[in-house]
Structure formats: structure tokens, C-alpha cells
C-alpha positions in Angstrom: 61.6 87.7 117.2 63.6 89.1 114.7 65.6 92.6 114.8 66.6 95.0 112.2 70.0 93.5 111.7 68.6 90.3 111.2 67.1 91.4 107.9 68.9 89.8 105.0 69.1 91.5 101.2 67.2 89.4 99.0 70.2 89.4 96.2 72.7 88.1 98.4 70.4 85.0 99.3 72.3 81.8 98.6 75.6 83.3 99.2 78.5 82.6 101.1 80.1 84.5 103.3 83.0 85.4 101.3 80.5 85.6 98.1 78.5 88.3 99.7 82.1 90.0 100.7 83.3 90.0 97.0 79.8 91.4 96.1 80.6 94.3 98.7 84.0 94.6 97.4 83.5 94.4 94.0 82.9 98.4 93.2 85.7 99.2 95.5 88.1 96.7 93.4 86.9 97.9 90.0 87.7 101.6 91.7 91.1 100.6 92.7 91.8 98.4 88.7 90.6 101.8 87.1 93.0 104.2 88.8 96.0 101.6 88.3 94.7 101.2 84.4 94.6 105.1 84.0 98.2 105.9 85.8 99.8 102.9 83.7 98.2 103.8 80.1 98.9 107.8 80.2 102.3 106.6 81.4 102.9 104.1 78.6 101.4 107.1 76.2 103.8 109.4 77.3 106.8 107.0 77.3 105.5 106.2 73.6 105.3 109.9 72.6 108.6 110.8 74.2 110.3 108.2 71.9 108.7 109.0 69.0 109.4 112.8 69.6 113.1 111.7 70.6 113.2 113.0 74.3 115.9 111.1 75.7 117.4 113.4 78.4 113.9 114.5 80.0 111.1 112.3 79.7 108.9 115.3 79.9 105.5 113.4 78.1 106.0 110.1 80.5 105.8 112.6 83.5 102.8 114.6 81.9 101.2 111.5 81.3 101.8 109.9 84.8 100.4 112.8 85.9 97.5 113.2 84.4 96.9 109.6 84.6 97.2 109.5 88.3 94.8 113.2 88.4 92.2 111.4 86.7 92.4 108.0 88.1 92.3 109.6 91.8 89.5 111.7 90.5 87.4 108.6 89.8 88.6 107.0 91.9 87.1 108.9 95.3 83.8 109.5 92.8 83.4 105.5 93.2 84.2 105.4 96.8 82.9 108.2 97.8 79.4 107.8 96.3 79.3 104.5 97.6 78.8 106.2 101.1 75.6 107.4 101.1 
């Protein structure tokens, strides 16, 4: 007699094991390549508009942009992972 937890999902029929963990993984990793993408392009916009402003002693615009890139990347980050609870 089968139980609840011997239900399968039809879309992970055929899989592997470690398919159907990379298909469980897979919003979580595109989560975690989307907060590293956002910190590392407002950094390299604010390292670009520092030099073309000519900051040199204070990199003010590479710490803005750091910041704001790691604000929104955390942002959507726990949005992703979060949601993914319920």
C-alpha cells in the first residue's frame, strides 16, 4: 500500500537523483547568480564613474554602487527564497 510520501511529482519522472536535486536547486542558484551579478555590476559602474569623474582619493561612486548593488541583490534575493517557502 502506498503512503503519502511515496507519491512522486510527475515532472521529475525519469530523473536522477541528483537531476531532481538540481531541479530543486535551480531557483535557489539563479537567486544566489543574481545577487552576486547585481553587487559586481553597480560596483564596476561605480568604479567606471569614479574614473571618469576623476575620484582618485575616495572612491565615493564604487562604494554607492556596491551598496546599492548588494541592497537590491539582497532584496531579491530573500523575494526568491523566501517565496519559495510557501
Amino acid at each position: 500500500m502506498a503512503g503519502p510520501g511515496d507519491r512522486k511529482d510527475p515532472d521529475s519522472e525519469g530523473l536522477s537523483s541528483l537531476g531532481e536535486g538540481y531541479r530543486k536547486a535551480a531557483p535557489y542558484i539563479a537567486a544566489s547568480t543574481s545577487l552576486v551579478s547585481a553587487v559586481a555590476l553597480f560596483t564596476l559602474g561605480g568604479v567606471w564613474l569614479d574614473r571618469k569623474v576623476g575620484n582618485v582619493r575616495v572612491p565615493w561612486f564604487t562604494l554607492l554602487g556596491a551598496l546599492l548593488g548588494m541592497t537590491g541583490g539582497f532584496i531579491s534575493f530573500f523575494k526568491t527564497v523566501l517565496g519559495k517557502r510557501k
